[in-house]
C-alpha positions, 0 to 999 in steps of 0.5 A: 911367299907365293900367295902374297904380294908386297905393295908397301913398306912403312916402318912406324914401331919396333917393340919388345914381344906381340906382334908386329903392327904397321910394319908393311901392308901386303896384298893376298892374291888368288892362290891366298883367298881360296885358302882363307875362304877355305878356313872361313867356310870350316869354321862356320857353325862349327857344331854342325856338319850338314850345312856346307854351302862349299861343296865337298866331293866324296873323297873328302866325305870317305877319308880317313887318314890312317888309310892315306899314310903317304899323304903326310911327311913322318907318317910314322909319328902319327901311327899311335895317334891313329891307333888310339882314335880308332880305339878310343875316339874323341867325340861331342860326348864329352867336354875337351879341355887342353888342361886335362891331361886325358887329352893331351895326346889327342891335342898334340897327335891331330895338330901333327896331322894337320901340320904333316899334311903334305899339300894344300890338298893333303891338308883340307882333307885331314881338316874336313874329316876332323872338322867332321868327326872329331870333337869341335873344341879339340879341333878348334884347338889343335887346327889353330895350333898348326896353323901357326906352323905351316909355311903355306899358312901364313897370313891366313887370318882365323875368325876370333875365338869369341865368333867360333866359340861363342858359347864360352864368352857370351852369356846365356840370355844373349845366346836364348835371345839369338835362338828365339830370333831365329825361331821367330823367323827374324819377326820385325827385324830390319834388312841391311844389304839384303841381310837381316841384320839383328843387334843385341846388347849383352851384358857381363856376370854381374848384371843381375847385382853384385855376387861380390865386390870383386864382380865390380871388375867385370867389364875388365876380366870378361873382356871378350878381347882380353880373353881371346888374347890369353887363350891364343897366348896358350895356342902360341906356346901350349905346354906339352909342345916344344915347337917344330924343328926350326921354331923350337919354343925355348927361342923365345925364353917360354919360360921367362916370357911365361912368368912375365905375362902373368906379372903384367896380367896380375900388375894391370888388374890391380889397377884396374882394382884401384879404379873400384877401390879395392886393394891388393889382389887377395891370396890363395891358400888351400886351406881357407875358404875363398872370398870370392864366388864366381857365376859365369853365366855361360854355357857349352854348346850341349845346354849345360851350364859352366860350374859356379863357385860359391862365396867363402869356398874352401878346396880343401877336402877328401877330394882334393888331399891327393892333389894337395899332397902333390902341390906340397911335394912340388912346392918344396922342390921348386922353393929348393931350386930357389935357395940353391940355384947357382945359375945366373939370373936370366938362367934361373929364371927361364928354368923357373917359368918352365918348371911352374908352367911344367912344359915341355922345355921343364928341366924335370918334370917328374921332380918339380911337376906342374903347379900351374895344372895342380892349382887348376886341378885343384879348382875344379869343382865341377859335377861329374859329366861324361863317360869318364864320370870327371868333373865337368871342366870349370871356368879355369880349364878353359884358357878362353874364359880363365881370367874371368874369374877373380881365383885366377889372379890370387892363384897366378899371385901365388906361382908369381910370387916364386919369381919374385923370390927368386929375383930377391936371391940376385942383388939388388939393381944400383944406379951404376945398373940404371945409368945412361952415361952422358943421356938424360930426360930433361923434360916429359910433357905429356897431358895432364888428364887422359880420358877413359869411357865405354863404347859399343862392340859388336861381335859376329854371333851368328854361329851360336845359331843351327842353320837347316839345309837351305829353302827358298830362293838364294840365287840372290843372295851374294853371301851365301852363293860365296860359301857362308851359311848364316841364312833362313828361308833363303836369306843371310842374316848376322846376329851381333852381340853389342857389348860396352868395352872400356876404350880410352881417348888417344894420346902422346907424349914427348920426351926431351932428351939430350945425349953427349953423342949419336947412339942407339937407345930404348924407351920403355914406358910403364903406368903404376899406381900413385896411391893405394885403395886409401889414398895412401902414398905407394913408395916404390919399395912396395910398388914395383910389382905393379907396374905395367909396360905399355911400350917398348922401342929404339931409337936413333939418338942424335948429339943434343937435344932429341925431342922424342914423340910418340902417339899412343896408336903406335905402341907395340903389342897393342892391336886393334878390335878384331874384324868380324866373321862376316866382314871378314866374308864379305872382303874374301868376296870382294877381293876374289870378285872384283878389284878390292885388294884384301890386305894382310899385316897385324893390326889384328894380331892374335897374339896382340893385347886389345889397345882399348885396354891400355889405360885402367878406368880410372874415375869420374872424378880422376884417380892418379897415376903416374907414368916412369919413362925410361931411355936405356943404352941399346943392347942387341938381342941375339938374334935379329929382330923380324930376321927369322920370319915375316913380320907382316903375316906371322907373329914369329913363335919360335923364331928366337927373334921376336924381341926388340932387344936383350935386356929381362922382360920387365927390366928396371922393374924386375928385381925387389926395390930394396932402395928406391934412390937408385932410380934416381938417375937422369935417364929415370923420370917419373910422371904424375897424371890423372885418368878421368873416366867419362860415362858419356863417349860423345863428350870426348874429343 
């Protein structure tokens, strides 16, 4: 890439699907922090259109870019777009969602105007006159999408959602204490470097006592980590696209990887649930009240306040018959599907993903629909707003604060469980299907106590706050002079949001394996659970729903014996907290000013699942798990790993070669345990351990 410089190469991981952390280490040069400086300065106060400190001369002030046709390739595929903008435009009136259907041309029609954009000038015109007078969600939205594509945006690293959006991960008390903050002019508040820097602590949905018992789990589902990571899992693969040319979706089998994430999100929130003693995930039905309300405590920009659920809800009624009728017409087909289907398992199972979600890569989607929108549809019980008089959007139609609430689970339980009953119609895995002949783990020593606690995370919430036009002296203040507008009375200043997050204490493993001969290999490792809310013994049977992949790697086996170390910082698709909006600032600064060297890999990754998240609680006293390694023969993916694009500066979406290998996502999980004695080989090896919760950070070492 002609922006970025390759100053090192250090292999560490290889892994199934995520990101691709420890790979290389780049460094960005000029041509590459103008275009990084570019997105930090548009997506700052996003609100707010009179407050660029960059300036921008009036050709961007007077664009419009169905009077620039010859500025985009296949400028014939965006005349309808632009014929329905002028016609029946998308503004700050009304609340985007990218699950209303109402929606879903103009989604896809502005990604397509940013990803046609001829050139970098082409291209930071469409995006200021979106930024400008298009709604902001729907910008937000549809300018990630295009990101992810544009060859000449690779390695450009977006401000996290939860910094853009703050609206939509932080409650309302934390956002009134921001405004009164400014309001006050920063009344008693200490300078850090010249900035004034204000800290608050913020609290989950459940602060002001339990509306449930399922509220208990807050501090797991309201993750601002965890949410950013489904919300940008919808960005790499939304459902109404099939890709670009080149970066089809259905390379990545969307379909298989769609029912595969939403397994492991139901698998990790059932162990999350045995840390507060609670049993299984509560089902979905349409026509009983549902147990668990849920008060979000958030609100859009506008002041108005996301829709709340009672307790004992019940969905079904007159509103709700239409949508119902539909969820029993497609239901039935797609259990059709699952009885007749002569297709072969990895088939089947990819068509059945794209068949519930309902995209793009949907074998029919006039026959099956989607049940995925239908049940989100269905819960959205929000009061009418907007010129269309529909309901406001609720807390399931944003992807961004979906998982917050406890109806998530029991509907994705649901849609789930067509998988599982699809999995049930192949036969059974055997021991001749799990065994590694002449391979087997002789020993695993890992420690007998791994230690979880809840630590402070400070997230950058500055744009939560209006800016005015700039007084006072500001020629020293190197910020602002930089193009970030985060300043009052001539002054930069950082809001931080201060949330406790679970974090756990580092740990590895060793593996002793001996093999009969040189040969490629995999290791997976899953947690599950031991025992249930009860204490009661969970036999495989009813237990191979819950467990959860924590990695996935090759390895180069040596005839003997292989000691096979592996430390928890170097699991795949686990990625470090986020850096925030204004250090990202102040690197750009540094790099652009002076010898710093601004460093691009993905160790941050947007499609990368927090790695602070990777163990349940547990508790204070230590509750059991048990870990199941596994070394399997090597199977080649079809494609090469990392062979369709760079690892260090994307994360592959629609490449065909994410994957570290061929076997089905999940696998030897995958399928019903009919009879657990086939696991019983020597390349199989379950682990006990216990997890402690520690209340105090400080004492862990």
């Amino acid at each position: 890439m002609k922006s970025i410089t390759v100053v090192a190469f250090l292999v560490v991981a290889l892994f199934s699907f995520g990101n691709s952390r420890h790979l290389e280490s780049k460094v960005a040069d000029k041509d590459f922090l103008v275009k990084q400086k570019f997105f930090l300065d548009i997506l700052q106060h996003i609100y707010q259109d009179d407050v660029f400190v960059t300036k921008f001369d009036e050709t961007y002030k007077n664009y419009k870019p169905w009077d620039h046709l010859d500025d985009y390739k296949h400028s014939d595929e965006l005349k309808s777009f632009f014929e329905l903008w002028q016609h029946q435009p998308v503004h700050d009136d009304v609340v985007f969602s990218p699950v209303d259907q109402r929606y879903v041309d103009y989604a896809r029609g502005l990604a397509k105007v940013f990803y046609f954009a001829k050139d970098w000038q082409a291209f930071t015109h469409a995006v200021y006159w979106a930024r400008t007078h298009v709604n902001k969600q729907l910008f937000v939205y549809s300018l990630t999408v295009a990101s992810l594509y544009r060859d000449d945006l690779h390695g450009i690293t977006l401000p996290a959602i939860y910094e853009i959006l703050p609206w939509h991960f932080f409650d309302v008390e934390t956002l009134e204490t921001a405004e009164r903050y400014k309001l006050h002019g920063f009344h008693n508040v200490n300078k850090l470097d010249n900035v004034y820097n204000v800290v608050i602590k913020t609290n989950y949905s459940n602060v002001y006592g339990g509306v449930n018992y399922a509220h208990s789990l807050a501090y797991f589902t309201e993750d601002i980590g965890l949410n950013a990571f489904y919300y940008y899992y919808n960005i790499d693969y939304p459902y109404w696209m099939r890709g670009v040319p080149g970066k089809e979706l259905a390379k990545d089998k969307r379909g298989e990887l769609y029912l595969y994430l939403h397994q492991q999100l139901l698998a990790r929130y059932y162990l999350e649930r045995l840390s507060n003693d609670l049993g299984e995930i509560p089902p979905f039905n349409i026509y009983e009240e549902y147990e668990h309300g849920y008060p979000s405590n958030l609100r859009y920009y506008n002041g108005v306040a996301f829709p709340n659920r009672d307790n004992n809800y019940n969905f079904y009624h007159p509103e709700n018959y239409d949508i119902v009728r539909d969820i029993h017409f497609y239901t039935s087909r797609i259990a059709e599907y699952i009885d007749t289907t002569q297709d072969d398992y990895r088939t089947a199972v990819e068509k059945l993903g794209n068949i519930l979600q309902g995209n793009a890569d949907s074998v029919n989607y006039k026959k099956y629909g989607s049940l995925d929108l239908l049940y989100r549809e269905l819960v959205n019980e929000g009061r009418p707003y907007g010129r269309y008089g529909d309901n406001l959007p609720v807390i399931l139609k944003q992807y961004e604060t979906s998982i917050r609430d406890p109806i998530f689970y029991s509907i994705y339980k649901d849609i789930v469980g067509y998988y599982w009953r699809l999995a049930g119609t192949y036969p059974e895995y055997k021991y001749d299907d799990f065994v590694f002949p002449g391979v087997s783990i002789t020993d695993v020593h890992v420690p007998e106590s791994l230690y979880t606690y809840f630590d402070y995370f400070d997230a950058d919430i500055s744009n939560a706050v209006n800016v005015e036009g700039v007084s006072g002296d500001v020629s020293s203040d190197y910020l602002y002079k930089f193009g970030r507008n985060s300043v009052y009375n001539g002054q930069s200043y950082v809001i931080k949001a201060r949330q406790l997050r679970l974090n756990h204490k580092p740990f590895e493993f060793t593996l002793d394996v001996t093999s009969d001969k040189a040969q490629k290999a995999v290791v997976k490792i899953f947690i599950g659970p031991k025992y249930d809310e009860n204490g009661r013994v969970l036999h495989l049977e009813n237990n191979y729903k819950n467990f959860f992949e924590l990695d996935h790697y090759v390895v180069d086996l040596v005839a003997g014996v292989n000691e096979l170390k592996r430390k928890s910082e170097d699991f795949g698709y686990w990625v470090e907290d986020r850096t925030t909006y204004v250090e990202l600032y102040r690197k750009v600064l540094s790099a652009t000013t002076s010898d710093y060297k601004f460093h691009l890999n993905q160790n941050e990754a947007h499609s990368g699942v927090p790695q602070r998240i990777m163990l349940p609680k547990g508790k204070k006293g230590g509750l059991a798990f048990q870990f199941f390694f596994m070394v399997f023969p090597y199977h080649a993916p079809e494609v090469e790993q990392y062979s369709g694009y760079d690892p260090v500066v994307s994360s592959g979406v629609g490449s065909g070669s994410r994957y570290v290998d061929s076997l089905p996502f999940g696998f030897p999980f995958n399928r019903p345990v009919v009879h657990d004695y086939h696991f019983d080989v020597p390349n199989f090896k379950f682990h006990d351990v216990k997890i402690y919760h520690k209340e105090d950070p400080v004492n862990v070492v």
